[in-house]
N, C-alpha and C positions, 0 to 999 in steps of 0.2 A: 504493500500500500504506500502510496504517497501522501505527504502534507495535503490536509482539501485548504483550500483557498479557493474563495469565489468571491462576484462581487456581492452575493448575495441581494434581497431585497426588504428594504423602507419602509414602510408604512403603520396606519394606527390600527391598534386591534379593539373595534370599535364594541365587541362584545364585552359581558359580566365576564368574571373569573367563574369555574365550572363548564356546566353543560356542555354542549357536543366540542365545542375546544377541547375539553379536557380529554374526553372520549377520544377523540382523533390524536391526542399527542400520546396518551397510553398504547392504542393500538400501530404508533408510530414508530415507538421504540420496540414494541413485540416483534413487530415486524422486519426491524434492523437487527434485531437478540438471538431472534428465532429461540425463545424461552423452551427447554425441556419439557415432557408433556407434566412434572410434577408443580411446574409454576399456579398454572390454575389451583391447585389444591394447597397451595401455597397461601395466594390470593384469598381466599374463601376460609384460611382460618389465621390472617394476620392480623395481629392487636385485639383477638380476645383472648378472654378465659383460657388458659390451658392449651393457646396456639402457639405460633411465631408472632415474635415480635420484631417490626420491622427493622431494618440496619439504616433507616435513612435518620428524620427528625427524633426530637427526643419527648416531642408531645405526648400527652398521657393518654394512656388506653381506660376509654370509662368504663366502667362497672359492666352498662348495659350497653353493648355493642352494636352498631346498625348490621342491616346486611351485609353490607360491605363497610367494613375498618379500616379501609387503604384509600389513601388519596393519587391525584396523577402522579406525584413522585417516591411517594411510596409503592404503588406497581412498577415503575420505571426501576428504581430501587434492587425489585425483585427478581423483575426480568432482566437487568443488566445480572446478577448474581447467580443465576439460572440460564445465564446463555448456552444454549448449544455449539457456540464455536469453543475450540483448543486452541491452547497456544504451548504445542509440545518440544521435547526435543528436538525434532525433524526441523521445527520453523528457526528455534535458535542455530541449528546447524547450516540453516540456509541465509542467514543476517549476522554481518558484523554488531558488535556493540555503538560500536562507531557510525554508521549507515543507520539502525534504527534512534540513535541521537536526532533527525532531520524528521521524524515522524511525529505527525501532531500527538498533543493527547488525547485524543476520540482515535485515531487511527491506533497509536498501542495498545487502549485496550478494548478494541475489535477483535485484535487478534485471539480473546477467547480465554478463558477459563487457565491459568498457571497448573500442569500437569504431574509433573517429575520437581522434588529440588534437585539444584542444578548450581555448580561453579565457576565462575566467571575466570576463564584462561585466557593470562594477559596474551600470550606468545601466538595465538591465533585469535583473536579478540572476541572470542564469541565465548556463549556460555555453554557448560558442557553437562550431562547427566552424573549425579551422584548418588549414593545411597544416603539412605538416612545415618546410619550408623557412626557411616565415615564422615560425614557431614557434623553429628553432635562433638564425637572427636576431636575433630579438629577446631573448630570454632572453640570448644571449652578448652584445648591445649593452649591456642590463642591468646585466650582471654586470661588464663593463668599467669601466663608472661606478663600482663601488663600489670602496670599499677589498675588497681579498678577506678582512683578517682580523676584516672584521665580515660575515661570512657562514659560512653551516655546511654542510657536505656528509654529511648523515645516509646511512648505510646498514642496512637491513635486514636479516637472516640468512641469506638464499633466493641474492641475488645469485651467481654462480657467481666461482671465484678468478680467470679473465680476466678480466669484468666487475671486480671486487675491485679487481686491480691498476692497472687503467686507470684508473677511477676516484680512485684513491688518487695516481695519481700527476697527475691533471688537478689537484689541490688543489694539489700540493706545486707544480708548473707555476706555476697561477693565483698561490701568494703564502701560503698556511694550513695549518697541521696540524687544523684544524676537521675530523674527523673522528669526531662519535661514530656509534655502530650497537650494536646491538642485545642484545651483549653486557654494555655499559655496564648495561645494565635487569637482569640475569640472571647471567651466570657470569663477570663483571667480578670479583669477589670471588677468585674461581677463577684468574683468570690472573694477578692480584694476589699473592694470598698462598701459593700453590706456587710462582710464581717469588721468594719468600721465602725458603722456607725447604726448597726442596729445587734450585732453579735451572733450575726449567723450570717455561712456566706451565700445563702443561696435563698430563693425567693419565698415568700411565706404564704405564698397562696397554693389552693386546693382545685382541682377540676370542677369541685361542687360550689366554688364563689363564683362561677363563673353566671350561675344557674339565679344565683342573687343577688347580684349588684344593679346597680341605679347609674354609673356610668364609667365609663371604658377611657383612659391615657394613653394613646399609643404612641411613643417615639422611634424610629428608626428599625423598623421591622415590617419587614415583607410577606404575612402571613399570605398572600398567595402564591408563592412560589417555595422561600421557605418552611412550615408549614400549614399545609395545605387545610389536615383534617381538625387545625381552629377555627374553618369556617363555618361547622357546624356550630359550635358553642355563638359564635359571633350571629350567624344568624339567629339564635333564638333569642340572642338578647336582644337584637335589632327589634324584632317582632311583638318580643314583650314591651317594649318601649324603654331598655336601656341607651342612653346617650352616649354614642363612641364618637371620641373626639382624637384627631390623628395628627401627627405635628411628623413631616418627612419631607427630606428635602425633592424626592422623587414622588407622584401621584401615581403608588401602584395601586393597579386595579384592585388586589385580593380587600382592600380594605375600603373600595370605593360600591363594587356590588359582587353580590354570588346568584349562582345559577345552581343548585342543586342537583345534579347529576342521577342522586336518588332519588329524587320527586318528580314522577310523571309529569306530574301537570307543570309542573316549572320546566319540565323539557318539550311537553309536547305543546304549549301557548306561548314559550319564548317569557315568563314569567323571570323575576328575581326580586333582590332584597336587597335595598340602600342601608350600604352599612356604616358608613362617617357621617355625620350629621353633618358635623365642620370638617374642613381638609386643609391644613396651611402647611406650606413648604418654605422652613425658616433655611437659610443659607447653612450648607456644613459647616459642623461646630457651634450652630448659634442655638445649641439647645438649653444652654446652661443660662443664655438669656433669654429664651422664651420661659424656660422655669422661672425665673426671676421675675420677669414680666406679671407670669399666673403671680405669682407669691405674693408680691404687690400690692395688686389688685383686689386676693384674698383680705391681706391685712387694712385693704384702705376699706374695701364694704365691711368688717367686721368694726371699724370704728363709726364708721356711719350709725350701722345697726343700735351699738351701744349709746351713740349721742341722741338717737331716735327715741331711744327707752324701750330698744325690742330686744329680739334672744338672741345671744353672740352667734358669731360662725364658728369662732373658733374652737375647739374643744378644748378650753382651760381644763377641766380637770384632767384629761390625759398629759395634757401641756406640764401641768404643775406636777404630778404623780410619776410622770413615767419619761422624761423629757432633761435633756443637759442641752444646755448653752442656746436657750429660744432667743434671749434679750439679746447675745451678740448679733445673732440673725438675724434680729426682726430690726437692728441698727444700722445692719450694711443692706438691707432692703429699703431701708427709709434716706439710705443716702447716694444708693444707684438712681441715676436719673434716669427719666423714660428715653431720653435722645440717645443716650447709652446704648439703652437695652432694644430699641428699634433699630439703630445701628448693626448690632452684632448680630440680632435676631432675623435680620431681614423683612422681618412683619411690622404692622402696625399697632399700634395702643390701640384701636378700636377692635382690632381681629382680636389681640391675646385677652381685652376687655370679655366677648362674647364669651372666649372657650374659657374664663375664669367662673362668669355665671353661671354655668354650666356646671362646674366642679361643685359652686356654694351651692346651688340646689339639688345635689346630691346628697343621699345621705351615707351611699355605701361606694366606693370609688375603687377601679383597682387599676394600675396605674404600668403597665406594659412596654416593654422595652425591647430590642437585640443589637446588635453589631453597629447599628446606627448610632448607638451612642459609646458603648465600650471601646471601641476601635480609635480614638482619638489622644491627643497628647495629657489632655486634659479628661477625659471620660471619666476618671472617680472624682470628678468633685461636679456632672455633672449628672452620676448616682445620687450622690448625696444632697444635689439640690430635688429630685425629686423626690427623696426620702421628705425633707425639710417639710414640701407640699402637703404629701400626702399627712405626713406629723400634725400638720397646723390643723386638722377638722377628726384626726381619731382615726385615720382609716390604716394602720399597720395593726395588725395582730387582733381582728374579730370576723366574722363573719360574713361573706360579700364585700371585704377591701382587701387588700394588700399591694406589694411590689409583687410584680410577675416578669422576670427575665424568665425570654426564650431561648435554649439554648440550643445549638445546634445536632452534631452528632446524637447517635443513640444513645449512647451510656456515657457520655463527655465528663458528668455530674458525681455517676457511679462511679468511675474510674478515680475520682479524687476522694471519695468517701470512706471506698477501704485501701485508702494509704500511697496512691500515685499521687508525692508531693514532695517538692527538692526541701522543704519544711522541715524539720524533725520536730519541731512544737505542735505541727500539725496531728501528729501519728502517735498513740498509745507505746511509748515505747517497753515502759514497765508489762504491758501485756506480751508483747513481741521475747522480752526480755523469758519472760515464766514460762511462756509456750516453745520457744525453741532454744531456750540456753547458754545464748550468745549477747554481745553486749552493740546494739545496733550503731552507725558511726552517728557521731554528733555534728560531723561539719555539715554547714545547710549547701546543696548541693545548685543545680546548674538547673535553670529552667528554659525555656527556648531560644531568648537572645542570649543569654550566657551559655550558653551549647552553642550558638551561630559562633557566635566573638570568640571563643576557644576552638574552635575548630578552625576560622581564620587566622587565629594565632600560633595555631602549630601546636598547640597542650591536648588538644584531644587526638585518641589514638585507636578509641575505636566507637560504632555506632552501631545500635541493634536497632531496628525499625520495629515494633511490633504494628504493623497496620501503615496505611497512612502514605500520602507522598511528599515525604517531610522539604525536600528541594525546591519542589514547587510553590509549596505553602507560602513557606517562610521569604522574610525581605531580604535583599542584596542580594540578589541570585548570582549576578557574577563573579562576586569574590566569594561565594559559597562553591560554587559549579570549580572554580579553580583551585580550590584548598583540599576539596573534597580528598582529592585521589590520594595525600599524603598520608592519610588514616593508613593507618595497619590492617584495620579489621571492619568489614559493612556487612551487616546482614539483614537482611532483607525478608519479614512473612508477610505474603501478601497473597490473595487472590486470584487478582492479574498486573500485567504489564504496566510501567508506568514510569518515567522520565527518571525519580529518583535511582531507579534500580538501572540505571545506564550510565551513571557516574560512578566511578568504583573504587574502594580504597587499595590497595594492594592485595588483600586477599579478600573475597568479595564474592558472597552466598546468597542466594535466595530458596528461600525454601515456601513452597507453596502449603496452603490453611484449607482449611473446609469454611464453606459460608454457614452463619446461623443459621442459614432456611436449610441447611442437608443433617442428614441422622449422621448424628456424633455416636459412634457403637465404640465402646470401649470395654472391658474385661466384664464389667458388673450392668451390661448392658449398655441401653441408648441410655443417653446422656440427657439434663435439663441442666441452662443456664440461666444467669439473673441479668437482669440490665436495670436501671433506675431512669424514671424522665424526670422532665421540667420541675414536676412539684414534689418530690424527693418521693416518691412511691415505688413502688419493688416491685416488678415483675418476672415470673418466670416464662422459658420459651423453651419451643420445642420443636429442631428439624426435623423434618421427615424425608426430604427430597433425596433421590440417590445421588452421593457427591458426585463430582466432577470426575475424579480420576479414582482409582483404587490407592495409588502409592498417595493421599493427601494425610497428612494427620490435622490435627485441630488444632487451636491455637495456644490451649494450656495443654496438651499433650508436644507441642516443640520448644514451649519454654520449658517445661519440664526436662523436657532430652537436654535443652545447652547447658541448665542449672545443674542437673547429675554429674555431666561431664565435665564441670568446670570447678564443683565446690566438693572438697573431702566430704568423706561421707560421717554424718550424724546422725545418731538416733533417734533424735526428736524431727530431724527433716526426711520425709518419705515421698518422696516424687511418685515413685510408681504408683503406689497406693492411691495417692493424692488423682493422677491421670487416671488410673482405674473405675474411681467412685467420687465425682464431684460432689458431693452430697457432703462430701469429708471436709474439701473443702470448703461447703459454707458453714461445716460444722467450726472450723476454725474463723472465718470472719466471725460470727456469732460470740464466739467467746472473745475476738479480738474489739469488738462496738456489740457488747450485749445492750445498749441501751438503746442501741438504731435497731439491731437484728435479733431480735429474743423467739424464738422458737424459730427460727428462718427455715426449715424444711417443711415444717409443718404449714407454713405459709406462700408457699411458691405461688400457687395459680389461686389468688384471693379476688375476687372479680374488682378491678379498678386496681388492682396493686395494697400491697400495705405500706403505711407511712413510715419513714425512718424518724418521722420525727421533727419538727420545727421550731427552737426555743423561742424564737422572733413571734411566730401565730400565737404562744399562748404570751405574748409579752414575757419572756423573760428575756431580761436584755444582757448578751453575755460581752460588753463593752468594760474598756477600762472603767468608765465612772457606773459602770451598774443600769446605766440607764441608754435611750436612744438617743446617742447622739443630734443633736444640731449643727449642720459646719457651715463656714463661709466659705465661697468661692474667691479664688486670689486674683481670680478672669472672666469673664464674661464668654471670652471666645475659648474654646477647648480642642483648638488644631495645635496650638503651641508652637505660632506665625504669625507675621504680622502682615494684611494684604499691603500689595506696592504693585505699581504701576507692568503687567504682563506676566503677575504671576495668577495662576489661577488655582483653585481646591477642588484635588481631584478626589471623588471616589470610586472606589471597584467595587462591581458589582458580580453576584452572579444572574447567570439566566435562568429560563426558566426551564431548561435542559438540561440539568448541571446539580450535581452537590456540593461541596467542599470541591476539590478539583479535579472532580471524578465528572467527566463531559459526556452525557446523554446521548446528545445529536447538534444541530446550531440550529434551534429555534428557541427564539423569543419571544414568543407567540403573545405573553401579553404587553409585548411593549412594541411590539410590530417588527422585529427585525428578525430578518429569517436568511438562512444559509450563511452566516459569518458572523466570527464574535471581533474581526480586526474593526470596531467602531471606537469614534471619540464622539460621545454627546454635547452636545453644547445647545441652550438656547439660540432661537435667529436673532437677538439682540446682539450677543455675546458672538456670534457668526459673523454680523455685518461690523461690530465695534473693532474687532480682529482683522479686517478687512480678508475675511474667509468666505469661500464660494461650500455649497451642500456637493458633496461628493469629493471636495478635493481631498488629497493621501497628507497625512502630513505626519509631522514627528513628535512625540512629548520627548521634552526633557527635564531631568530632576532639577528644581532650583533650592535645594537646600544650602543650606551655606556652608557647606564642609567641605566644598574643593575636589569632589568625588563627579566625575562626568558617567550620568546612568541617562541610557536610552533607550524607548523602543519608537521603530518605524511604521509606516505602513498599515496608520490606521486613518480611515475614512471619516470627515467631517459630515455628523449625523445632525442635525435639527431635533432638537426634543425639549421639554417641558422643563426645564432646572430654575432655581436663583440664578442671582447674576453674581458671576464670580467664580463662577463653579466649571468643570467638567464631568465626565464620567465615563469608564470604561469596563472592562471585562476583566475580573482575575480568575486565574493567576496571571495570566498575560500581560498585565501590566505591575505587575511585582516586582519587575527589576527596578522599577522609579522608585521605591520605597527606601531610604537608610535604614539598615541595624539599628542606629540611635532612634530613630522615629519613633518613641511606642507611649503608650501613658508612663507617665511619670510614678505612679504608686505600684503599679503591675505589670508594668513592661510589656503590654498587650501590643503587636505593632500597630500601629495608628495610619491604618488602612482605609479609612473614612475620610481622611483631611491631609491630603501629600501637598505637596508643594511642585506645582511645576510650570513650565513655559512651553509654547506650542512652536516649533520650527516647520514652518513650510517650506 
């Protein structure tokens, strides 16, 4: 196969999100997958009870399931994982490593399902067939040589929490907290800065607030593309008369209307359901002063109310009871001026007026977020101005309010719960300590950009991928792609083909997994695994489908094998046993977080999941001063730049073909662009001001101020709906514009929402 490049086609997609769009992009990619015939049966029991659980978003499976539980990328999802193509030996025997480098990412993994593991020979550049045997061998001979804490144990989001915990604990075993994954890239910010300033890091809402709240915040999340199957929840609050109010710098459809797919009559009358009541698109980064704007506004009608001689807005006694540092905040609110905050905000005092009435007249608020706001230089302090919001009327920790970050990946959430974290304050060590006998290490180890920076520095020496295409992901692709190779040791578990696994360090493995949708058959039977979503609930899953190849093993059965082979052997650590009967292992998370997992086997398929637990929902505030913080922003703007005259704020986007940088097909069916992702968005203001024509190819380039020349070419000037000031484009592909240094300041999430660049025509 070759790179596709086309000129592709323009246009608006003037339909709802759902209905036969959707139908047609599922049966788009079946089509391109040629899904095995176990897919269907796949489909028809994904995200219930006692099913699979999908490997796409991390949305929560409810209790009571529709007919169908899969949305269009959640089948897509499935049938990409369930393709009928290979990509076996024979195909590596007929492509250098070097020649499949110039192959898109959709075109590598076309190539089909990962067959055989396999080692990458420098002397003829291709990869070659190995045993498994010889494969654990040597990789744990490898890794014995090195120090462990110049090596990194990345993990991916997909992982399930057994795999998780094994994993996590072969590091702390081997010598390292080098633990970043996937989060690190994404809702890193999120488990940062709520475990700030409320004492939990992750959101305190429930699938069943959704069923009673009175009004809907949403910033920077693309619920129709990224998850899909929140459209259901969103429509019935539409319907009930809940008020969703959307603050994005982009007017994606999923949150403007939906078409039910499910619903006859909404498919066969062309029927749907307006789901934003209001829709403002504040310029990138200006969310921290549209919050400011709301907060304002809140505090200026609660003095009114009070001078009137009526009932406050505000919840003083939550304020007073359960609240640090209101009087600071409520001082740097009364001394931002509005010219400020319309400034940074891009909106008007009259817009952010409405969507403030809006909030006062609610009495239950829950207040919704993703990547739209984490991803920036600033994005925790513009968590915590919406923490502040929702603070000021009671709506954290009861029923029908909360914070609700969405977060990506399936188990992105799980994966840091039982113990994927470069942290040591994070992880129960005293348990670790009783249950396996050893004295775990204390240095805090390497999280995603400190694994980039060490790896460009020459101190890292070896990289294990579990999952994921960590090259891709990550920023500074060029001085990453060129440091790569010095590594001693890369290994690679993965599914199928993918660009990272065509960089290679000197000795350089890939070993092929089984998908969660295929029967995991081990010693003590098929196998059930855990995964956790969005609102910390536990789900178990269960493949059926016949794997891919016969030589696959799973993904806790090959960290098992490297852990055996690489770590003396202990009594208290039993790998085999452990791959045998996963059961054993949840028996050990359990005793390692009894307080999140208390009977965990007897709990697996509890219909909606069972909670781990939220100390934020019942108000307990696990913060330095006891209580929920208050903070002040030090900025208004949260790109961490300052605009000037041809620089513009780019974000990346995905499409609607697309996971993380796992590529579908190249349609963008609801923003109208279809057969190519080489675009750059721009308003036709921001077109004619540029003195740019629609169609012409032009260049970004990086305009940070660090003396670093990063470019990509050869992307076509599109006409689209943005602020002014702004661009936008497709990642990863535009990844390389991004610096290492770019990321939030508190969490070091790259700040992929707000780049800094200049257009070269």
């Amino acid at each position: 196969m070759a790179n596709r490049r086309d000129k592709g086609r323009i246009g608006e997609y003037r339909s709802p999100v759902g209905g036969w769009g959707s139908v047609r992009g599922i049966t788009s990619i079946a089509a391109s997958e040629r899904p095995s015939v176990d897919a269907l049966d796949t489909l028809r029991r994904q995200n219930k009870p006692g099913g699979f659980m999908c490997t796409s978003c991390a949305w929560p499976k409810p209790a009571h399931p529709h007919g169908f539980e899969f949305c269009e990328n959640g089948a897509k999802a499935t049938f990409w994982e369930l393709t009928s193509r290979r990509c076996t030996p024979d195909f590596f025997a007929s492509h250098t490593v070097t020649e499949l480098r110039d192959w898109s990412d959709y075109d590598l993994e076309q190539t089909g399902r990962l067959t055989h593991p396999m080692r990458y020979d420098a002397a003829s550049d291709k990869y070659v067939p190995v045993g498994w045997n010889e494969a654990f061998a040597r990789i744990g001979s490898e890794l014995e040589a090195l120090d462990p804490k110049s090596t990194i144990f990345y993990a991916s989001g997909r992982a399930s929490l057994e795999t998780s915990y094994l994993y996590a604990l072969f590091a702390r075993l081997y010598g390292h907290n080098n633990l970043p994954d996937s989060s690190n890239m994404c809702h890193e910010t999120t488990s940062v800065g709520l475990r700030k300033v409320t004492g939990s890091p992750v959101g305190t809402c429930t699938l069943e607030d959704f069923d009673s709240c009175d009004a809907m915040f949403f910033f920077g999340q693309n619920t129709g593309t990224n998850s899909p199957r929140f459209l259901h929840p969103l429509q019935q609050a539409a319907k009930r008369g809940c008020r969703i109010v959307t603050f994005n710098p982009i007017r994606e459809k999923g949150l403007i209307a939906f078409r039910n797919p499910q619903n006859p009559v909404e498919m066969l009358t062309g029927g749907k359901t307006d789901i934003s009541e209001l829709y403002f698109q504040p310029r990138p980064g200006g969310d921290t002063a549209v919050l400011m704007g709301l907060c304002k506004h809140v505090l200026a009608a609660d003095e009114e109310r009070r001078a009137s001689g009526g009932a406050p807005i505000l919840d003083t006694e939550f304020l007073d009871t359960h609240c640090q540092g209101f009087e600071a905040f409520r001082a740097q609110v009364e001394a931002t001026s509005w010219e400020d905050i319309e400034t940074e905000s891009g909106l008007t005092r009259e817009g952010l007026k409405a969507a403030a009435d809006v909030y006062c007249a609610a009495k239950r608020v829950i207040g919704v977020y993703g990547m739209g706001v984490t991803q920036h230089v600033r994005g925790f302090e513009t968590i915590g101005m919406f923490v502040n919001l929702l603070a000021l009327r009671g709506n954290i920790g009861r029923e029908g309010a909360g914070i609700s970050p969405v977060r990506g990946h399936s188990n992105v959430q799980g994966q840091r719960t039982v113990g994927i974290s470069e942290k040591p304050e994070l992880v129960p060590y005293d348990k670790l300590r009783q249950l396996f006998g050893f004295e775990p290490p204390a240095e805090e180890g390497m999280a995603t950009v400190a694994a980039c920076e060490g790896i460009i520095a020459g101190k890292v020496h070896a990289f294990i991928g579990l999952g994921g295409n960590f090259l891709r992901a990550i920023p500074e692709t060029a001085m990453m792609e060129a440091a790569w190779p010095n590594m001693q040791l890369t290994v690679q578990i993965a599914t199928k083909l993918n660009r990272s696994h065509l960089i290679n360090g000197k000795s350089a493995w890939l070993l092929p997994c089984l998908g969660r949708s295929e029967e995991d058959m081990q010693e003590s039977g098929p196998q059930i695994v855990t995964v956790e979503d969005s609102t910390s609930c536990i789900h178990g899953s269960v493949g059926k489908a016949k794997p891919a190849s016969k030589f696959l093993k799973s993904e806790l059965a090959i960290v098992a094998g490297i852990a055996k082979a690489t770590l003396p052997q202990k009594d208290e650590v039993t790998w085999d046993a452990w791959t045998a009967d996963y059961g054993k292992v949840r028996d050990l998370i359990e005793a390692t977080y009894p307080d999140k997992f208390a009977n965990f086997n007897d709990r697996l398929f509890t219909p909606g999941g069972f909670n781990k637990g939220i100390p934020a929902r019942d108000r307990i505030w696990n913060t330095a001063s006891g209580k929920l913080e208050f903070t002040v922003a030090e900025a208004l703007n949260s790109c961490g730049f300052d605009d000037a005259p041809g620089r513009y704020r780019l974000m990346t986007l995905r499409s609607n073909d697309q996971f993380n940088t796992t590529i579908y097909g190249y349609s963008d069916r609801l923003r109208g662009i279809e057969g190519t992702r080489d675009v750059l968005l721009m308003s036709q203001e921001e077109i004619d001001k540029a003195g740019l024509t629609a169609g012409q190819v032009v260049s970004l380039v990086s305009d940070a101020e660090d003396g670093v020349h990063r470019e990509v070419s050869g992307l076509t000037v599109t006409p689209f709906s943005l602020p002014h000031g702004c661009v936008a484009g497709y990642y990863p592909e535009l990844n390389p514009l991004m610096p290492l240094s770019h990321h939030d300041k508190l969490a070091q999430t790259p700040a992929a929402k707000s780049v800094p660049v200049r257009i070269v025509s």
